[in-house]
C-alpha positions in Angstrom: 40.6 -134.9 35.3 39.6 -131.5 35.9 41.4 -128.3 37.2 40.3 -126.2 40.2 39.8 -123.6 38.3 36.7 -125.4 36.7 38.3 -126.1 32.9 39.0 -129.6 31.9 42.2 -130.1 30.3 40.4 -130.8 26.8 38.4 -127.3 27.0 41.1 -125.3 28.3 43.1 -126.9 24.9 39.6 -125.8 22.8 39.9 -122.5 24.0 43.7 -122.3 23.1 42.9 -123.3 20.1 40.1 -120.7 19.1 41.9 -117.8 20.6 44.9 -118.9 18.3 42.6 -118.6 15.2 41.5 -115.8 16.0 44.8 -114.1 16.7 45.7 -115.5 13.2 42.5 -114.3 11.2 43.1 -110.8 12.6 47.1 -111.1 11.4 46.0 -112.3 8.1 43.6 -108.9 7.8 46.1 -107.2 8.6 49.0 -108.5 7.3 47.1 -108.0 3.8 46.0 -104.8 3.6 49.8 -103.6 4.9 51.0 -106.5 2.0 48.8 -104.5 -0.5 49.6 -100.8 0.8 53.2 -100.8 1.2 53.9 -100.7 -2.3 52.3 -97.3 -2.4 54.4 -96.5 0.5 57.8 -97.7 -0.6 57.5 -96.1 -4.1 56.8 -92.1 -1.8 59.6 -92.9 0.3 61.9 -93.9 -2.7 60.4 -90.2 -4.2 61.5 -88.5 -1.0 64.7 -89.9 -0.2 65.6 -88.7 -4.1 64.5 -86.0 -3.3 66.3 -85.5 -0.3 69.5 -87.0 -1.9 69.1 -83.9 -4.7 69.3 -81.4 -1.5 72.4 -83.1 0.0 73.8 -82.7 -3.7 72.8 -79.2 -3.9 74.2 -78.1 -0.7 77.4 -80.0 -1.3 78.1 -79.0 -4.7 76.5 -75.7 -5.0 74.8 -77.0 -8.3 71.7 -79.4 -8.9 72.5 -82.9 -10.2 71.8 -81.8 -14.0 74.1 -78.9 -13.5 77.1 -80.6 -12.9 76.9 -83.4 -15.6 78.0 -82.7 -19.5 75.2 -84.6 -20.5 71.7 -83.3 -18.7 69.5 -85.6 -20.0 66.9 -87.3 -17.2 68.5 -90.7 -17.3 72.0 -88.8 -16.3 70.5 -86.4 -13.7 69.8 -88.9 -11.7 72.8 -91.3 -12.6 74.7 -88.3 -11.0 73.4 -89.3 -7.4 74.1 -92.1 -8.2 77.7 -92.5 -9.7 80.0 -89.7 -9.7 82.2 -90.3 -12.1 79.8 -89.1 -14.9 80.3 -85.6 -13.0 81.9 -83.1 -14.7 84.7 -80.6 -14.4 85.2 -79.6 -10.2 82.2 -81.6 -9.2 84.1 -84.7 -10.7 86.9 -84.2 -7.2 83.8 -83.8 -4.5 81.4 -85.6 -5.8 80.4 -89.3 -3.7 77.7 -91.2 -4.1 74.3 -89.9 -2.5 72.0 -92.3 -3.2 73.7 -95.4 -2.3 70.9 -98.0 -2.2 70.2 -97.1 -5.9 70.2 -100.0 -9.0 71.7 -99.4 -12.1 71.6 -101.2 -15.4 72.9 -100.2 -18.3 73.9 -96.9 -17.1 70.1 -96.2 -16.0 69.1 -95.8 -12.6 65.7 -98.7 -12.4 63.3 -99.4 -9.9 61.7 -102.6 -8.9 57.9 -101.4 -8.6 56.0 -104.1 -10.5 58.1 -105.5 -13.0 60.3 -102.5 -12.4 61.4 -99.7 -14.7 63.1 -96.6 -15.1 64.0 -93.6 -12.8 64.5 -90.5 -14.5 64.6 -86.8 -13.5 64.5 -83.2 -15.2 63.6 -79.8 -14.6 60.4 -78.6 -15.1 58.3 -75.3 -14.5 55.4 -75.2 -12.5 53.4 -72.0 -11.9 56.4 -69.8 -12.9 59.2 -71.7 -10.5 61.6 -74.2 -11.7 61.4 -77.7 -10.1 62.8 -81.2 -10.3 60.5 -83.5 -11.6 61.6 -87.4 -10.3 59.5 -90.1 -12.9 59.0 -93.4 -12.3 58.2 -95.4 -15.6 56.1 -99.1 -15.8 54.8 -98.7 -12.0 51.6 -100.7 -11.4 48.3 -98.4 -11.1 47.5 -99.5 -7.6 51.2 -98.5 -6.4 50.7 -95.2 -8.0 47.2 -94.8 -6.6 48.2 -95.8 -3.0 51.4 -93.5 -3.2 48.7 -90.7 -4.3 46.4 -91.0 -1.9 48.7 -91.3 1.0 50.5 -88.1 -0.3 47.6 -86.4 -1.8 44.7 -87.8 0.1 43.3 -89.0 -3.7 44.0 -90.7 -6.7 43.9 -87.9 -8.9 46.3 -88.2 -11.9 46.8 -84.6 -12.7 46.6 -82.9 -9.7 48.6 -83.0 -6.5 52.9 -83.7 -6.4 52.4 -87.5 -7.4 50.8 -87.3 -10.7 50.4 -89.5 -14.0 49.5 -88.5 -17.3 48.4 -92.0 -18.6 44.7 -93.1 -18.3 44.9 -95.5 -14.9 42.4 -97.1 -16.7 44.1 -98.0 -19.8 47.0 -100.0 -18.5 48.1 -102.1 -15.6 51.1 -99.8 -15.6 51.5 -95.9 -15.7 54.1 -93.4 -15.8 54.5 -91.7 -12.0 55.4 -88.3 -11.7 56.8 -86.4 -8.2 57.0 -82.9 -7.9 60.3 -82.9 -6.3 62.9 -79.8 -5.3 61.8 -76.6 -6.1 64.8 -75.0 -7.8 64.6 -71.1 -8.5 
């Protein structure tokens, strides 16, 4: 039996076939290296949208996250996006939940990089201005490096906003760093 275009049915099935694995090698290549980069990628965006949630805070309250809590420590800072009921004093009547899509355990605020960890936040100086520094603890060392490089353009642990101070080499895991809100 053969068409009038000139394929038989069997070669016109053959060539079904072979554009099909090809369309599926390509979407495995692909679908890996997006599989293997988007860790990277969720753990800047989580950075940013803290970030971001610290602004809305700010311009809300008038105050930063570890202003308006009795107990500044990192693991509260952030818990203050978080849940306001650990707010203190006025901030206690507006405060609201910013950072909805947030976990928390044990009054900490985790992540679920690897086999997840802590998020933590506090104030630090860098060259003379006051900033808030957002840490991620036990992330894998390829989420950290892809999260570098797409922010930084390199893997660099000490230089750039997404830092480490742990030898990437040392450890599957490291302790991430983002140079967050600048503050005064």
């Amino acid at each position: 039996m053969r068409r009038q275009a000139g394929f038989s049915t069997r070669q016109f099935v053959f060539l079904l076939c072979t554009l099909g694995g090809l369309v599926l090698l390509i979407m495995y290549t692909m679908g890996l290296e997006l599989i293997t980069q988007t860790e990277g990628t969720k753990l800047l965006a989580y950075a940013k949208q803290i970030e971001q949630a610290n602004q809305s805070f700010h311009t809300k309250m008038r105050a930063w996250p570890h202003e308006a809590i009795d107990d500044p420590s990192p693991e509260h800072s952030v818990l203050a996006l978080v849940d306001p009921t650990i707010l203190k004093g006025n901030y206690a009547e507006k405060g609201e939940a910013i950072l909805e899509a947030a976990e928390v355990e044990d009054d900490r605020v985790i992540h679920r990089f690897g086999k997840g960890g802590t998020i933590l936040q506090s104030v630090v100086k860098e060259d003379g201005r006051d900033y808030i520094l957002i840490i991620f603890t036990n992330v894998p060392v390829a989420t950290w490096e892809q999260a570098d490089e797409k922010e930084d353009g390199r893997a660099d642990p000490f230089a750039g906003r997404i830092q480490t101070e742990d030898d990437p080499g040392q450890s599957p895991t490291v302790t991430v760093t983002y140079l967050a809100n600048r503050i005064k």
